[in-house]
N, C-alpha and C positions, 0 to 999 in steps of 0.2 A: 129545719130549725128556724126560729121564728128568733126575731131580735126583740127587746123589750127592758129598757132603762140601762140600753148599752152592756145586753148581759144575755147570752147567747140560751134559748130555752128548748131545750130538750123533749121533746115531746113524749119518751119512754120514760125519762125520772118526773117524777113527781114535784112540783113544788108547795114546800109546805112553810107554812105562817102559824102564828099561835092558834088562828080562827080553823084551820082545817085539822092541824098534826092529829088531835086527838081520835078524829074521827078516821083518818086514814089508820091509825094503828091499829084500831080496833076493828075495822074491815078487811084490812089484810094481816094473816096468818103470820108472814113471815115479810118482814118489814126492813131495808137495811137502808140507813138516814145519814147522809153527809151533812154533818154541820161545818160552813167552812165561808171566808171571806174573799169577795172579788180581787181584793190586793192580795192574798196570799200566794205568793208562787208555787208552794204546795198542790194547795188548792186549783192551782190553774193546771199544773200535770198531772192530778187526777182526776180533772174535769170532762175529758175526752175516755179516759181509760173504764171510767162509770157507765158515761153514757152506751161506748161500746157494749160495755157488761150487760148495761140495759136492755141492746137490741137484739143481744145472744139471745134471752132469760126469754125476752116477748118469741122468740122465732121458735126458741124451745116447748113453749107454752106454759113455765116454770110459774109458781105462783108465788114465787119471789116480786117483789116490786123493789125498786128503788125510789130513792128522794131525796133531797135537798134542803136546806137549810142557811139561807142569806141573814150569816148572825149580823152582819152591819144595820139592818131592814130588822131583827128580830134579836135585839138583845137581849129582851127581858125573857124571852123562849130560851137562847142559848144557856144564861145563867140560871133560869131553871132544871135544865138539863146537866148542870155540871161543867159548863164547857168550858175549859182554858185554853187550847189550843188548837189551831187549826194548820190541817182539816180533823176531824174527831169524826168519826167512823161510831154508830150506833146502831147495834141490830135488835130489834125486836120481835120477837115471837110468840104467835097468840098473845100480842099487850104487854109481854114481860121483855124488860130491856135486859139483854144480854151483853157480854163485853165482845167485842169484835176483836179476832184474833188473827185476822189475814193481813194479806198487804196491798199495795196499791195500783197494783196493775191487773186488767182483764182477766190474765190467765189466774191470777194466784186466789184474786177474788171470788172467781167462777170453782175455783178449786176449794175454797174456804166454803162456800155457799153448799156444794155437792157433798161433799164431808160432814156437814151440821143438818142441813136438813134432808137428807136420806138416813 
């Protein structure tokens, strides 16, 4: 993991900005998007639990991707998106956003993900 504006970067999630989102969804199949903020304590215990998820998915060969969403950095993306709270869990599939109906740790996510797309 690489440091970059005091914000720990994952190399398995994705980060995405207004300038990319569009095109990461529409490149990958099955897309699931943490919109969520650096101060959120939420957001900070499910920040390690994601990335885990992430490195399962890449070792699996899963064609699942993950990705991110610094709504402090990306306002006007978040309120496009609907977001009120964080973290807000968004999956998308083939381009259609879905409502995310798992929970926030590795296991239950990984569980959520195997369930919806097989």
């Amino acid at each position: 993991m690489n440091e970059e504006f005091g914000e720990k970067i994952d190399e398995n999630v994705l980060s995405l900005t207004s300038l990319n989102i569009a095109q990461a969804i529409e490149e990958h199949d099955y897309l699931l998007v943490e919109f969520y903020t650096p101060w959120c304590g939420h957001c900070k215990r499910l920040q390690p639990e994601f990335s885990k998820t992430a490195e399962v998915l890449k070792k699996m060969g899963s064609s699942v991707k993950l990705a991110k969403v610094n709504c402090d950095q990306e306002r006007e993306l978040a309120e496009s998106y609907g977001i009120k709270g964080f973290p807000t869990i968004k999956f998308f599939i083939k381009g259609e956003e879905k409502p995310y109906k798992g929970g926030r740790t590795e296991e239950t996510i990984l569980k959520y993900l195997k369930n919806t797309v097989e």
